[in-house]
C-alpha positions in Angstrom: 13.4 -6.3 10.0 16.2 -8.5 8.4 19.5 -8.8 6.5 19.2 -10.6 2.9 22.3 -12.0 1.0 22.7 -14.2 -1.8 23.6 -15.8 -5.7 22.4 -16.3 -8.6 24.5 -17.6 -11.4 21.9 -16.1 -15.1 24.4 -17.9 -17.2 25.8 -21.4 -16.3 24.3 -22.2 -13.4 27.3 -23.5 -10.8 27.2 -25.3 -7.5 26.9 -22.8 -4.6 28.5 -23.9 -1.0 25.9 -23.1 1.8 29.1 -21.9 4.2 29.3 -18.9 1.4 25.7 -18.0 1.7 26.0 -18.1 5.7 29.8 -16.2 5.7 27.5 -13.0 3.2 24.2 -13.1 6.1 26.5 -13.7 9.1 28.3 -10.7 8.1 24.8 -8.8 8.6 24.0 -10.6 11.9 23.0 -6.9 13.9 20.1 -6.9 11.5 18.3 -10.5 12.3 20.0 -11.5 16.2 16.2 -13.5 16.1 17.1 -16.4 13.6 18.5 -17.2 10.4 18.8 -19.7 7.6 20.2 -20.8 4.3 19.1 -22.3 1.2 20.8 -23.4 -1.8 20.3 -25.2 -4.7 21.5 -25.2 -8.4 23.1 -21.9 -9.3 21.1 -19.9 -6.6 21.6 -19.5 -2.9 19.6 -17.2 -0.6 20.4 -16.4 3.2 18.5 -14.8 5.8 19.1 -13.5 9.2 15.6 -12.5 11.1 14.8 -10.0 13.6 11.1 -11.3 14.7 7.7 -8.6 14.4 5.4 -10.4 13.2 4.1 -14.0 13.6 7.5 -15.0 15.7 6.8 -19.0 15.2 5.9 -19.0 11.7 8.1 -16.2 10.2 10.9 -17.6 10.0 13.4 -17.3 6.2 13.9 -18.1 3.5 10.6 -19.2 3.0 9.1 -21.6 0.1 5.6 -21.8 -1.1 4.2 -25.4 -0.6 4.9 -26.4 -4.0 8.3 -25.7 -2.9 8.6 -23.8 -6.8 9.4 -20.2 -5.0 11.5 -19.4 -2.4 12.1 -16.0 -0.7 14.4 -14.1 1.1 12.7 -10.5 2.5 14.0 -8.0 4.4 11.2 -5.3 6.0 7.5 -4.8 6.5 4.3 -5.0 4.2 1.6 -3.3 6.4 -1.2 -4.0 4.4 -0.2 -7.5 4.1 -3.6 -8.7 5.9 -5.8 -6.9 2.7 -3.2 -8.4 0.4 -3.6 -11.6 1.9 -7.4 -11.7 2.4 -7.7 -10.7 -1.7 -5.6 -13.8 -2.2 -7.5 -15.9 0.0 -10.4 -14.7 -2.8 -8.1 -16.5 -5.7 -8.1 -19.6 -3.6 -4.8 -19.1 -1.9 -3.9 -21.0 1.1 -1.6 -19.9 3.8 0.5 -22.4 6.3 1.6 -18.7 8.4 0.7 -15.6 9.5 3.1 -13.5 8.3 3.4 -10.9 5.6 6.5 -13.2 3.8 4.4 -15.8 2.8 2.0 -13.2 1.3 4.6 -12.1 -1.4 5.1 -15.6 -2.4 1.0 -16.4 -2.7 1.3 -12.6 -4.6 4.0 -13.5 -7.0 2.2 -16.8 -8.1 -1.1 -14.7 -8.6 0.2 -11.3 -10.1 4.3 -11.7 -10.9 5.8 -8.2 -10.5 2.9 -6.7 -10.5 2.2 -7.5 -7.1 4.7 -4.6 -6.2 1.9 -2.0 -6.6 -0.4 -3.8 -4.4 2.3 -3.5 -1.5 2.2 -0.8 0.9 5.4 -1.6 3.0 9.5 -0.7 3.5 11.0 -3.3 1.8 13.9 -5.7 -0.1 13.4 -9.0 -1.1 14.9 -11.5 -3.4 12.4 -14.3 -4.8 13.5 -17.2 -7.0 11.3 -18.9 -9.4 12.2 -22.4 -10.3 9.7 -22.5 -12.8 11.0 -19.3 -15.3 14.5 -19.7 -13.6 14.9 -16.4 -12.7 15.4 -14.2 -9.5 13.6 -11.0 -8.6 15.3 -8.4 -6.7 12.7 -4.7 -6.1 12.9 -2.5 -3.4 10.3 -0.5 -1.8 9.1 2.9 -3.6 11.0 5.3 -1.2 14.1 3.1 -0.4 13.6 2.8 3.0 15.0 -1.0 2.8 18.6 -1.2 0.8 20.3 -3.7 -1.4 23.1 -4.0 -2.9 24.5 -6.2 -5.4 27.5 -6.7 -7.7 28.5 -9.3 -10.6 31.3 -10.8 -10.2 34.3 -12.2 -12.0 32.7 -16.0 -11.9 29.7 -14.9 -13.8 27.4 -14.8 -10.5 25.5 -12.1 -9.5 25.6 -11.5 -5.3 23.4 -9.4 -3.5 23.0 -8.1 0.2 21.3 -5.8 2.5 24.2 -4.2 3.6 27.9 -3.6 1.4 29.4 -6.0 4.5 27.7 -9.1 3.1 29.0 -8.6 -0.4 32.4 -8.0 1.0 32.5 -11.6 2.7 32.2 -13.1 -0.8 36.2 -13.4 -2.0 35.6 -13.0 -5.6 34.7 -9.3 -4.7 37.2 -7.0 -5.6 38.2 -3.8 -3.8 38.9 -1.1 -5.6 38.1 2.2 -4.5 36.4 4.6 -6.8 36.9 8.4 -7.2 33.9 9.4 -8.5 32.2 8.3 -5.4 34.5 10.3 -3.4 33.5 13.1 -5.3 30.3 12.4 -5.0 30.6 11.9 -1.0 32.1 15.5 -0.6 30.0 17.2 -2.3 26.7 16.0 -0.9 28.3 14.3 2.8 26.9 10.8 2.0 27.8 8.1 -1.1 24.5 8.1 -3.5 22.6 5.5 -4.7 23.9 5.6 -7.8 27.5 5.2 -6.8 28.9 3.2 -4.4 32.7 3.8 -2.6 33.6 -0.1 -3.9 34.0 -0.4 -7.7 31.5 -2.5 -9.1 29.1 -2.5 -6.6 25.5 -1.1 -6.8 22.2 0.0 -5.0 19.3 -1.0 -6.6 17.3 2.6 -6.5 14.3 3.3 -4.6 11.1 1.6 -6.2 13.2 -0.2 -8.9 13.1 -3.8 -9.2 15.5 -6.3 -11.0 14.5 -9.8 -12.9 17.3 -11.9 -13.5 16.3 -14.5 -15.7 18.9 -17.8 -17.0 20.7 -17.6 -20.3 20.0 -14.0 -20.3 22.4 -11.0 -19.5 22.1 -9.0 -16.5 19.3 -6.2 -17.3 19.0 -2.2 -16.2 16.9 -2.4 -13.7 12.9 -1.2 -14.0 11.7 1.3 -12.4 8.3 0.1 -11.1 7.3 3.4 -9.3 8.1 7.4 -9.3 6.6 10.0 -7.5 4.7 12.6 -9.5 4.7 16.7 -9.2 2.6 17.5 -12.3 -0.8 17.2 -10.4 -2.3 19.8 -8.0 -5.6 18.8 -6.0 -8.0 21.0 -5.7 -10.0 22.0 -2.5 -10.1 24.6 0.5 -6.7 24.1 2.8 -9.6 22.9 5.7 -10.7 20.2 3.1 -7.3 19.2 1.8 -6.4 19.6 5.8 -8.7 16.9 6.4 -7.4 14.6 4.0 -4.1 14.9 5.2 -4.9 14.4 8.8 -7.0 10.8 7.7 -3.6 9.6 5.4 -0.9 10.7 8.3 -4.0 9.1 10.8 -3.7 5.9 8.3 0.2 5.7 8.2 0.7 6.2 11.8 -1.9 3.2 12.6 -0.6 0.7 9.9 2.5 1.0 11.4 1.5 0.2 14.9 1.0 -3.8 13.9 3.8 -5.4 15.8 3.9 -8.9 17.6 6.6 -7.2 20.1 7.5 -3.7 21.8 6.8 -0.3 19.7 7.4 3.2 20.5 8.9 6.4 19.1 11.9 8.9 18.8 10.4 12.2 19.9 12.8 15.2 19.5 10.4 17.6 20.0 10.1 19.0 16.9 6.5 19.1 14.5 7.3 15.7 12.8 8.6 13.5 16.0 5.4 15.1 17.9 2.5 14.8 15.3 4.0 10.9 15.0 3.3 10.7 18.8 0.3 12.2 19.1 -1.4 10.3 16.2 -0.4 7.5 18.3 -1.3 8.4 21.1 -4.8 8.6 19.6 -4.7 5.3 18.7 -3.0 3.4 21.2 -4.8 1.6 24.6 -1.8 1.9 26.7 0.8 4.7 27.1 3.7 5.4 24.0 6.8 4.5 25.0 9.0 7.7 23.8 12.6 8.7 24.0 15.3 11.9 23.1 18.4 12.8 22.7 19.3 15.7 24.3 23.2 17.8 24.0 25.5 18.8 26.0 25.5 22.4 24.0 22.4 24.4 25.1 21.5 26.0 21.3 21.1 21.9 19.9 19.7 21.1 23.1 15.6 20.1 22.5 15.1 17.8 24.9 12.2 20.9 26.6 10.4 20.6 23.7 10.1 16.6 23.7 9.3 16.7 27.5 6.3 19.1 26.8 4.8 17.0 24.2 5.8 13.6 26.7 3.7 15.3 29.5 0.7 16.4 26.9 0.5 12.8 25.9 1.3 10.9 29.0 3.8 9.0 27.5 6.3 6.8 29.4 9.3 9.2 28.5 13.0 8.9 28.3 15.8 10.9 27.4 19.8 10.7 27.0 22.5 13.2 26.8 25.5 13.4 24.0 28.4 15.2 24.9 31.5 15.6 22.9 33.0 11.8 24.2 30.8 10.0 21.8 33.3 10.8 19.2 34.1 7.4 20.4 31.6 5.9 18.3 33.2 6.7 15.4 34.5 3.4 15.1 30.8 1.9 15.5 29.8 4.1 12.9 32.3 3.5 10.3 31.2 -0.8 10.9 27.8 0.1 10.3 27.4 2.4 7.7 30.4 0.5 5.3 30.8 3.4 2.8 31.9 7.0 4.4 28.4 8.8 5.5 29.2 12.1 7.1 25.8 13.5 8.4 27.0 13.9 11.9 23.6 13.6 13.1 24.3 9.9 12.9 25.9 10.3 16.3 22.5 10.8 17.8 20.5 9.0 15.7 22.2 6.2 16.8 22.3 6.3 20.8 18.7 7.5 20.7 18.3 3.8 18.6 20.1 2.7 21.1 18.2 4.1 24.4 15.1 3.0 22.0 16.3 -0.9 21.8 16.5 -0.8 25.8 12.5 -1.3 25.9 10.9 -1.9 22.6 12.0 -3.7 19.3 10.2 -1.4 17.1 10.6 2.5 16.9 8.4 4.7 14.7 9.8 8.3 13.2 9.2 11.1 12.0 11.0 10.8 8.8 10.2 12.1 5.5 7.6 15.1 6.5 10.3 17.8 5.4 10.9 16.4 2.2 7.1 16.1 1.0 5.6 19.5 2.3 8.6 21.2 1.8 10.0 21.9 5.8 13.8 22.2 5.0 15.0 26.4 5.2 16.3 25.6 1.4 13.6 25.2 -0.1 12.0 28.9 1.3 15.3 30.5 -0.2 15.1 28.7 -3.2 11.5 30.1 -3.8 12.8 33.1 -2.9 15.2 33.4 -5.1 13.4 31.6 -7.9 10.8 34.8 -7.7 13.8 37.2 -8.1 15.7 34.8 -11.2 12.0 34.8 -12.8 11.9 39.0 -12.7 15.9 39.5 -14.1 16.9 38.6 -17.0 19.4 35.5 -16.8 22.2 37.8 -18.7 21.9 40.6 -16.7 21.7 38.6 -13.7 24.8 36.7 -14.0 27.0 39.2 -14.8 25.3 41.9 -12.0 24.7 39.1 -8.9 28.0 37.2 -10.5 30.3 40.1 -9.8 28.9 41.1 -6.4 29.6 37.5 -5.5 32.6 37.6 -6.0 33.5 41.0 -4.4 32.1 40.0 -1.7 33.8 38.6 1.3 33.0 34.8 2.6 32.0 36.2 6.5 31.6 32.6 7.5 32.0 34.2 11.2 29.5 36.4 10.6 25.6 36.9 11.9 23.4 35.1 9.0 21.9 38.4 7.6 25.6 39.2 6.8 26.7 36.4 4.9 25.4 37.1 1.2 28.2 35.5 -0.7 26.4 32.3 -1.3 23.1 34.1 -2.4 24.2 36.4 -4.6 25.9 33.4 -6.5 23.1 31.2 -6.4 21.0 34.2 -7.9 24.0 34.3 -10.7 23.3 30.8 -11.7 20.3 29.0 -13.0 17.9 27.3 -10.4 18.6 24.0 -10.5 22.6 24.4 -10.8 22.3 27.0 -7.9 20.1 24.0 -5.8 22.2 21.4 -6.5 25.0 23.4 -4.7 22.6 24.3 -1.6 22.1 20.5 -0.7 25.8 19.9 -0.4 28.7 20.2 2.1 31.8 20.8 0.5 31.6 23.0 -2.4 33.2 22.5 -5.9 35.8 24.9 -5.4 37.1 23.8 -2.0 37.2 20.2 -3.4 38.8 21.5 -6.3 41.5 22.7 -4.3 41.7 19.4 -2.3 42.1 17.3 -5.1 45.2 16.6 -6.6 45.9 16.7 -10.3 45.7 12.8 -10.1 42.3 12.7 -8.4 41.0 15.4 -11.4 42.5 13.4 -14.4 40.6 10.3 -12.2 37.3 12.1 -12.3 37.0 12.6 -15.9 34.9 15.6 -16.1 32.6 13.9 -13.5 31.1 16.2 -11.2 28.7 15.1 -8.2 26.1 18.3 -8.8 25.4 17.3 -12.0 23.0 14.3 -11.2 20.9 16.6 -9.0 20.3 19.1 -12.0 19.8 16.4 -14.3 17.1 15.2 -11.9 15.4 18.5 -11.6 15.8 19.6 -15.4 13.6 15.8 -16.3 11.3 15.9 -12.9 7.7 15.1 -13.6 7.1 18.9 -11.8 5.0 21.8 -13.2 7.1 24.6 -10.6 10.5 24.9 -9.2 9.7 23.7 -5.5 8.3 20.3 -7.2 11.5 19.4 -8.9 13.7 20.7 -5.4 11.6 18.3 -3.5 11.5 15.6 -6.6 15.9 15.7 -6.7 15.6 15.1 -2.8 13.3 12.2 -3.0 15.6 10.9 -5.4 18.8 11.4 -3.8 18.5 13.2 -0.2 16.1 11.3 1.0 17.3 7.4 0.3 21.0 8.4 0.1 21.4 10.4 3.6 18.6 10.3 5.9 17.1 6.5 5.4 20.5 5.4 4.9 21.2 6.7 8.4 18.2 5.4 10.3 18.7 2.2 8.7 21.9 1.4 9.4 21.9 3.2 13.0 18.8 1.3 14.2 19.7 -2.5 12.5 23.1 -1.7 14.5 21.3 -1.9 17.2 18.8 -5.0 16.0 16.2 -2.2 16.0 13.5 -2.2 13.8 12.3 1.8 12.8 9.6 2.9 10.7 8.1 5.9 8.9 4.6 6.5 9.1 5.0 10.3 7.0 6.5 8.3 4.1 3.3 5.8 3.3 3.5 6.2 -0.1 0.0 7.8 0.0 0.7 10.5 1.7 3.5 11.1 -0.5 1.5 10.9 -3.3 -0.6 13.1 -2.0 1.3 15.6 -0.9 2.9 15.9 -4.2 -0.1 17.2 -5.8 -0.5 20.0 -3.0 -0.2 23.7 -4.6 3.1 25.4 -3.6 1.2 27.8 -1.4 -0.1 24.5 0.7 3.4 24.0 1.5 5.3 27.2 1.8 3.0 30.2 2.9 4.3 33.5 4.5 7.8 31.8 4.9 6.3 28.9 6.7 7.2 25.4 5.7 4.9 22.1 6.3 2.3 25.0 6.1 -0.9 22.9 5.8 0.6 19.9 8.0 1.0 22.5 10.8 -2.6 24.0 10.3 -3.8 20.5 10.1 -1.8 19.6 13.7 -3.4 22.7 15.3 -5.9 20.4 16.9 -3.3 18.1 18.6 -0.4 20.3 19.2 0.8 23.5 20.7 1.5 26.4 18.9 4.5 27.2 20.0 6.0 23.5 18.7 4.7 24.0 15.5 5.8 27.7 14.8 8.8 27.7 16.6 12.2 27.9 14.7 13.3 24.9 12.8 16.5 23.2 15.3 17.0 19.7 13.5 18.1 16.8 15.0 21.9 17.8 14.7 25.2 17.4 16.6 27.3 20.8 17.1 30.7 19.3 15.3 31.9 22.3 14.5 32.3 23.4 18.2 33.5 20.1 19.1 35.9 20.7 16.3 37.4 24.1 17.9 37.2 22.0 21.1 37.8 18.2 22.5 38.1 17.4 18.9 40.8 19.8 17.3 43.7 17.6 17.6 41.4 15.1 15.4 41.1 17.7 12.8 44.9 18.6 12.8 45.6 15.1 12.2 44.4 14.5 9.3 47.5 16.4 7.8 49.3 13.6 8.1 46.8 10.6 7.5 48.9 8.2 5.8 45.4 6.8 4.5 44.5 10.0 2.7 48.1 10.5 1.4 48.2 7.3 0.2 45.3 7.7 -2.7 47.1 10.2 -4.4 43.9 12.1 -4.7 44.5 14.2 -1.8 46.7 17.4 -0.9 47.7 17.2 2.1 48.4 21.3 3.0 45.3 22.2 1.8 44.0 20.2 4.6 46.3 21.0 7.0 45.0 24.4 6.2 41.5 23.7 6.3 41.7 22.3 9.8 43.8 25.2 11.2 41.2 28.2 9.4 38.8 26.0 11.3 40.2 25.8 14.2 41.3 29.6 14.3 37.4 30.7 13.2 39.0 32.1 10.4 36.2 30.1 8.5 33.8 27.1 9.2 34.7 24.0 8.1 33.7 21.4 10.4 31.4 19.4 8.5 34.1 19.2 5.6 36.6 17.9 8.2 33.9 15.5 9.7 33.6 14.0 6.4 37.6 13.3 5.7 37.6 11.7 9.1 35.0 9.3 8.3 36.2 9.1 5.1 39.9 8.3 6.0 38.3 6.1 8.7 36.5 4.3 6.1 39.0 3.3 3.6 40.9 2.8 6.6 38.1 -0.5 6.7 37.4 -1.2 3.5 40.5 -1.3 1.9 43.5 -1.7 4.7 
């Protein structure tokens, strides 16, 4: 694992200073403590910064083929880099390392940018061709790797890893932009289509970009999508089997490492199947490790021990109490933009306990998204069967109204609280989804923007990419185009983005073996009732587990590997929330009214209503700009 940066000038190419190229990859230095490097020449620059995995002597960035016509800068892991490389061998390629960079440079002399479907990897790389004078940027099909890049007022493009590296460059500009604030209150996180810094921009999950001299800057190509509009066919024991051989195959491929691996076990059915498959595999006990909390009802740390002792594994665990608010500050460095899943928290010190013994961590990432674990998407079948029976009139004026009437019980038992269902059931699906996947809903952000911050936004709403996502999904049935929005959006904005920047912080490398690209391919075409059956999400993945784990891990309620904030909140952490009345940051936008947030944190505080993820996010958000912007 690695941090990238670099320039490329596509119109007149200009001298670039090396000490620019080193200021961008220094600024990434957490990601690649192993190494680094720099190399420049006409109107291109590219700088690396290494954390060693595989061949340490022989890795080392950016790399040039012999000819010395390409030159690479890569950021990841390609696990089938031996079968890639043994095919090129076939073509008469000759290789100087043992690593999986040099591969991509024999691959993009054989194939181009077709060589992107032959990869099975996590991955962002920048390669410059002398030859056609040009500079690829693609990253990997799930966006487990990021980049950013920006043009910028010189006529250069710049590109990084991380939004730190672009900052180091002085021609960026800093100018915050309100649409990303929207966007990072409704869904808690800044999407990959926006970024908090004006200008700046992700390239998406399994895009790539080809800059080419005396051309202009291109849209970027989409090289890859994941398709719902297929269904396999089979018994569940048959399609069971398959799905046990692909996780089997992820787990293993994964495993390759010239240095320390283990895992993050929570003790949940993702974490546990992870550890079991390597368990299977592995000569020598798995090195695991938990987070456990200091509030009993987030507390899983009994489940992880269980499944530690089933598998022998060399086990070890940490508590988080309400002090680590202290790492607020670490998190704002790492993260750049505001990210607001509080989950972060723990994410992070488990990275942290993990970096104490290995250098590689394997997770359990990405299984909710493709067979369908998350509690939304049961309601939104639910409630997809009752919208398919009413007629949409009829229902919105009938569940519309009794929305409305009734009360907003945030303080009451779950059964009790049918506010948010009877509106969902007013709207259409994907309108009433879009909503479901967020923290802070249109009307309370309506009432904390300012007339300012509305005139800003321009009509822009942040739902409305989410519905415009589900409305063109390749999908034949509602669930498909739930899951198909969150592979879009969810999954690379919020929960990559946090293991990512969490584990680099820590010059930890993580991987997810239940997001090879196969599997998710595969799981895609699985009927709905494979995934959700009898209210049970991850149905077949549990059935196909039965053989390796418990019972009462894989049917036991859903926890999630959360952080209680909204006690903490009510608690050691009220005087936080109350602050933010007076954030001279926040004020200081113009987007922001102040007594509606004074309010907010005193309803909170009170129970008079539950708003502590809302308030988590303007503290990291203040906290933030507070950063970026001064």
């Amino acid at each position: 694992m690695c941090g990238i940066a670099g320039i490329f000038y596509p119109a007149t190419p200009k001298p670039i200073d090396p000490a620019r190229i080193t200021a961008m990859a220094n600024a990434q230095a957490h990601r690649g403590p192993d190494g680094s490097g720099v190399w420049t020449a006409l109107g291109v620059g590219l700088g690396h910064r290494r954390l060693a995995i595989i061949d340490l002597g022989g890795g080392a960035q950016p790399m040039a083929s012999a000819d010395g016509a390409l030159t690479i800068t890569f950021n990841g892991e390609i696990y089938n880099f031996q079968q890639v490389r043994a095919e090129l061998e076939t073509k008469g390629a000759r290789f100087l390392t043992n690593s999986d960079t040099e591969v991509l440079l024999h691959g993009w002399a054989a194939w181009g940018p077709a060589m992107l479907e032959r990869l099975n990897g996590m991955f962002a790389f920048a390669l410059h061709d002398s030859r056609a004078q040009s500079l690829f940027l693609a990253r990997d099909r799930l966006g487990v790797k990021p980049l950013h890049y920006v043009e910028l007022s010189d006529g250069g493009v710049a590109f990084a890893s991380e939004l730190k590296g672009l900052l180091a460059h002085p021609l960026l500009r800093r100018s915050p932009d309100i649409r990303a604030v929207e966007d990072y209150l409704a869904f808690g996180y800044v999407p990959d289509d926006a970024c908090l810094v004006g200008g700046v921009k992700k390239l998406a999950a399994g895009h790539s970009l080809l800059l080419t001299r005396g051309k202009p800057v291109p849209p970027p190509h989409q090289w890859w999508d994941i398709d719902f509009s297929r269904r396999a066919t089979g018994t569940a024991a048959a399609l069971g089997e398959q799905l046990i051989d692909l996780m089997r195959n992820g787990v293993r491929s994964r495993m390759l490492a010239d240095v320390p691996l283990g895992a993050f076990l929570s003790g949940g059915v993702d974490s546990s199947a992870v550890v079991a498959l390597m368990a299977e595999a592995s000569k020598r006990a798995v090195k695991t490790c938990t987070i456990g909390f200091d509030t009993a009802d987030h507390d899983e740390r009994g489940y992880a021990n269980q499944i530690a002792a089933l598998f022998a594994t060399e086990h070890r665990e940490r508590i988080v109490a309400a002090d680590d608010f202290a790492l607020i500050e670490t998190l704002v460095a790492a993260f750049d933009e505001p990210f607001a899943d509080a989950s972060a928290l723990a994410t992070y010190r488990v990275c942290e306990l993990a970096r104490e013994q290995v250098t590689v961590a394997l997770s359990g990432d990405g299984a909710d998204e493709a067979f369908a674990g998350y509690r939304r998407y049961r309601f939104q079948a639910a409630e997809e069967r009752i919208r398919s029976l009413v007629p949409a009139t009829f229902r919105s004026s009938l569940f519309g109204k009794l929305g409305a009437l009734y009360p907003k019980a945030d303080w009451a038992p779950r059964p009790l609280r049918a506010k948010t269902t009877l509106l969902s059931l007013a709207d259409d699906g994907a309108s009433a989804y879009a909503r479901s996947v967020g923290v802070t809903t249109p009307n309370l952000r309506a009432k904390l923007f300012t007339d300012a911050a509305r005139q800003a936004l321009g009509g822009h709403v942040a739902e409305t990419r989410y519905i415009t996502t589900m409305l063109d999904a390749p999908a034949r049935e509602a669930l498909d185009r739930a899951q198909y929005a969150d592979f879009k959006h969810w999954l690379p904005g919020d929960i990559l983005t946090k293991v990512d920047r969490t584990s680099m912080a820590v010059s930890l490398e993580a991987r997810e073996p239940l997001l090879d690209y196969k599997l998710i391919e595969f799981a895609a075409t699985l009927p709905v009732s494979m995934r959700i059956r009898a209210g049970e999400g991850k149905w077949i993945m549990k059935k196909a587990m039965e053989r390796y784990l418990p019972r009462d891990i894989l049917y036991r309620q859903k926890m999630g590997f959360v952080t209680p904030i909204s006690a903490w909140f009510r608690g050691a952490l009220a005087d936080e929330a109350a602050a933010l009345a007076s954030s001279r940051v926040l004020a200081g936008t113009g987007w922001f009214e102040m007594p509606a947030i004074a309010k907010l944190a005193a309803d909170h505080r009170s129970g008079r209503a539950e708003h502590g993820r809302t308030l988590w996010q303007l503290v990291m958000l203040e906290r933030s700009m507070q950063r970026l912007f001064g």
